[in-house]
N, C-alpha and C positions, 0 to 999 in steps of 0.2 A: 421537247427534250429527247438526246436518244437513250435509251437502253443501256448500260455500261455493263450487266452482270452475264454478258456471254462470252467475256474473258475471263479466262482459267485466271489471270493476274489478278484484277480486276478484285474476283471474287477473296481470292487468299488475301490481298492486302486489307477489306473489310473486314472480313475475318479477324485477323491481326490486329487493328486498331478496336476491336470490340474483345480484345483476349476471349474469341472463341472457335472455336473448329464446326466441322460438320458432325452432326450428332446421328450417328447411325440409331440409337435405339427409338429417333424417333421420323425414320427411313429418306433422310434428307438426301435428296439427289437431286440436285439442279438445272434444269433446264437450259441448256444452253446452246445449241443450234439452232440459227437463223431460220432457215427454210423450217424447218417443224414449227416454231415461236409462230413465222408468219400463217403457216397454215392450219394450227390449233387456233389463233385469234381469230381468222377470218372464219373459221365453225362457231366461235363463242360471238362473235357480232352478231352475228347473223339471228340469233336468239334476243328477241325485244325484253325488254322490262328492266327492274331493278335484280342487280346481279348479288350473287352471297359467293363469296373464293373462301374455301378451304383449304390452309395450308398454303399460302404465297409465296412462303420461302424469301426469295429473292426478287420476287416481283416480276419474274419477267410476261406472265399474262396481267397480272396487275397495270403494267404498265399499259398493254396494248387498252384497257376495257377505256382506263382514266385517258387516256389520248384520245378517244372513240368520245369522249363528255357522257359515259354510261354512269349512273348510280352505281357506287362499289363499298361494299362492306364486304373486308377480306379476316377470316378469323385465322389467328396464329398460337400455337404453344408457346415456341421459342422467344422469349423475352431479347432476345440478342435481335432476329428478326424483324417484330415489331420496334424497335427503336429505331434499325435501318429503314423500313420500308415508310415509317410515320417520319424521319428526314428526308428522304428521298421522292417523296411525293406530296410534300408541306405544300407546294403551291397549285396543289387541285381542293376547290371546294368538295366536288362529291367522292372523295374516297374518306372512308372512316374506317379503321384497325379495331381492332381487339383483341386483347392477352387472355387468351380462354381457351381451356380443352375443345375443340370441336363438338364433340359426343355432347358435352355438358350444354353447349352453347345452341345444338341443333333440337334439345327435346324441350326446350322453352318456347318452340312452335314460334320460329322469327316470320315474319310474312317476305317471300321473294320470288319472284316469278324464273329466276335463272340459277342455278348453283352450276358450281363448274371448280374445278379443280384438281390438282396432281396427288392425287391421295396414296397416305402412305399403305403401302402392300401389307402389312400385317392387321390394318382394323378397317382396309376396304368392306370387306362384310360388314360390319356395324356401322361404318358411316353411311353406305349404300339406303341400309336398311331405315336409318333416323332419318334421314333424308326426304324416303317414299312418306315415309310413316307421319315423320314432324310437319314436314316443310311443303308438302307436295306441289314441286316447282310446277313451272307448265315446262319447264326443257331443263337438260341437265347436260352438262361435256365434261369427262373424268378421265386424267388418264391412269391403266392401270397395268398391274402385271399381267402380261398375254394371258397366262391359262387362265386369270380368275376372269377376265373380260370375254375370253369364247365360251366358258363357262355361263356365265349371263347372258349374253346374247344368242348362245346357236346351241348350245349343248341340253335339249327339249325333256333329258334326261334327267336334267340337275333340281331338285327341289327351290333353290335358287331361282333359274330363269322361270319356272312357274310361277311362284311369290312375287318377284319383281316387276313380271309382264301383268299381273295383272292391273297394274299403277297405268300400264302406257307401253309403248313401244321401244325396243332397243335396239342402238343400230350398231355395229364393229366397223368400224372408218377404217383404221390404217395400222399397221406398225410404227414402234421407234423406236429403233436401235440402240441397245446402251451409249456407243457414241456420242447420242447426244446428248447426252447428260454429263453433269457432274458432279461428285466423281461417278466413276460410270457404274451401274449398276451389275447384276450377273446376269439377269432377268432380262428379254425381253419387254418392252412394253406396247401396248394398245391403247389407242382414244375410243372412246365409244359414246355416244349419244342418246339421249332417253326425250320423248315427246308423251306429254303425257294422254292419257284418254281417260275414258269413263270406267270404271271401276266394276271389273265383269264379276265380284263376289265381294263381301265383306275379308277386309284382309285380317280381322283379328280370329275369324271362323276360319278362311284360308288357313291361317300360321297354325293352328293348331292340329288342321286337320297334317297335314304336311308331317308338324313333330310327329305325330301320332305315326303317322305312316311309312315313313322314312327311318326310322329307329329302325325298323328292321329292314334294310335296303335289300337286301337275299331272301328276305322270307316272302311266303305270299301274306298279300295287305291283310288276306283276314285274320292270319298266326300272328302280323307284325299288331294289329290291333288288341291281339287278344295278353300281349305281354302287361306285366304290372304297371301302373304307375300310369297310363292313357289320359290325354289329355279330355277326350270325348267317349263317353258310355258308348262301349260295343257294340251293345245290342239296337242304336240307333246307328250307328256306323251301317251293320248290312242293314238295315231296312235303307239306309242312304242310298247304298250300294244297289240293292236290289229295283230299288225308283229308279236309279238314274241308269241302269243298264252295265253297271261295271259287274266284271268277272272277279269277284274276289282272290279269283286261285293264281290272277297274275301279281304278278311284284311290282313293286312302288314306281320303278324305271321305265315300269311297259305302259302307265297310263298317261295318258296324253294330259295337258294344260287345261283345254275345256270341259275334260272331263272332270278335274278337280275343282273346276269353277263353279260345274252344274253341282256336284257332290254339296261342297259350302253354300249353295246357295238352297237346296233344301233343308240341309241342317238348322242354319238360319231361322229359316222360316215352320220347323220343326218345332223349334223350342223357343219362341220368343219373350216367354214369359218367367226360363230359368236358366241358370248360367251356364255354360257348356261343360266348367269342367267336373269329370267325376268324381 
């Protein structure tokens, strides 16, 4: 079968016969240029296993996975959506829908080896994050708004690309143009890809140390520690510090990934017998 929903027509008259529109609150923009379609598919093929799509909208990666004969479990909010895309692809055994918040659907810990999807730019952060956390694929392809994806991938400053990397590697593929969507977004977009690896700290000691340190992104980490409310006792923070060779008097921006790895991971091993927070 081909593809039908990368006509602007196409789309609206669906739309139409289902009395529904595009729902901006829940950052529906559709995929619809050929040359991107072809070249996002052939990154998500390329990734073996059973796939989970988030947000399919209109199926046009849907489509390419179920033509490839991939295992597809695609989750969807929009009730309007799932009834098209569960007509629309009736005559594949391995795709199966679901009418389910994402958030809600990924922290029941589904087992998949691929997640991949156009996720909407307002709860990228939280799906990101259920994702590492729930699901821990061995690959993942998202596409997102540019700044939140250079952000993740290259920006070594961002609390973010710390927390993330330490699940696996992320990589910034390409741009995509609002053009290719529809309707077109304001926003730039980026694909980006994540393979996963071994796990250089406990992420739940990570996150916390992170909150803890990042609260005060202008102060230095030992003033940022010393504010009320600390996820981790202080007074093992600099002993942390002090082990692992960090300068307290720099700020939260100036320390490197490994070095918050090596931090959590004496923490860890610090206190194994009571719960980190204070």
């Amino acid at each position: 079968m081909e593809y039908r929903f990368t006509s602007i027509h196409e789309i609206k008259n669906i739309l139409a016969a289902n009395n529904a529109g595009v729902r901006k609150k829940w950052g529906q923009n559709f995929l619809i240029d050929k040359n991107y379609i072809k070249k996002i598919s052939e990154i998500v093929l390329s990734m073996e296993g059973s796939y989970l799509e988030i947000g399919p909208g209109l199926g046009a990666l849907t489509a390419a996975i179920l033509q490839a004969n991939k295992p597809l479990t695609s989750v969807e909010i929009d009730p309007v959506y799932v009834k098209v895309l569960a007509t629309e692809f009736e005559e594949f055994p391995n795709f199966h829908i679901i009418h389910e918040d994402a958030l809600s659907y990924l922290k029941r810990k589904p087992d998949f080896s691929v997640v991949c999807g156009n996720l909407p730019y307002y709860i990228s952060t939280d799906l990101i994050l259920c994702v590492l956390e729930y699901v821990r694929p061995r690959h993942a392809c998202f596409l997102l708004q540019k700044e939140f994806a250079l952000r993740l991938c290259k920006n070594e400053l961002s609390s973010l690309y710390v927390y993330a990397g330490n699940f696996g590697t992320w990589h910034y593929a390409f741009d995509v143009p609002p053009g290719a969507f529809y309707p077109n977004p304001t926003i730039v977009s980026a694909l980006v890809t994540f393979k996963s690896g071994e796990l250089r700290c406990n992420p739940e000691v990570l996150s916390n140390l992170l909150r803890t340190t990042y609260r005060g992104k202008r102060k230095k980490i030992a003033n940022a520690w010393k504010m009320r409310d600390g996820f981790i006792d202080v007074e093992l923070l600099l002993t942390a510090a002090a082990i692992t060779g960090i300068d307290t008097d720099r700020r939260p921006e100036e320390i490197k990934a490994s070095e918050y790895y090596s931090m959590a991971n004496y923490l860890e091993k610090s206190i194994p017998k009571k719960p980190l927070h204070s």
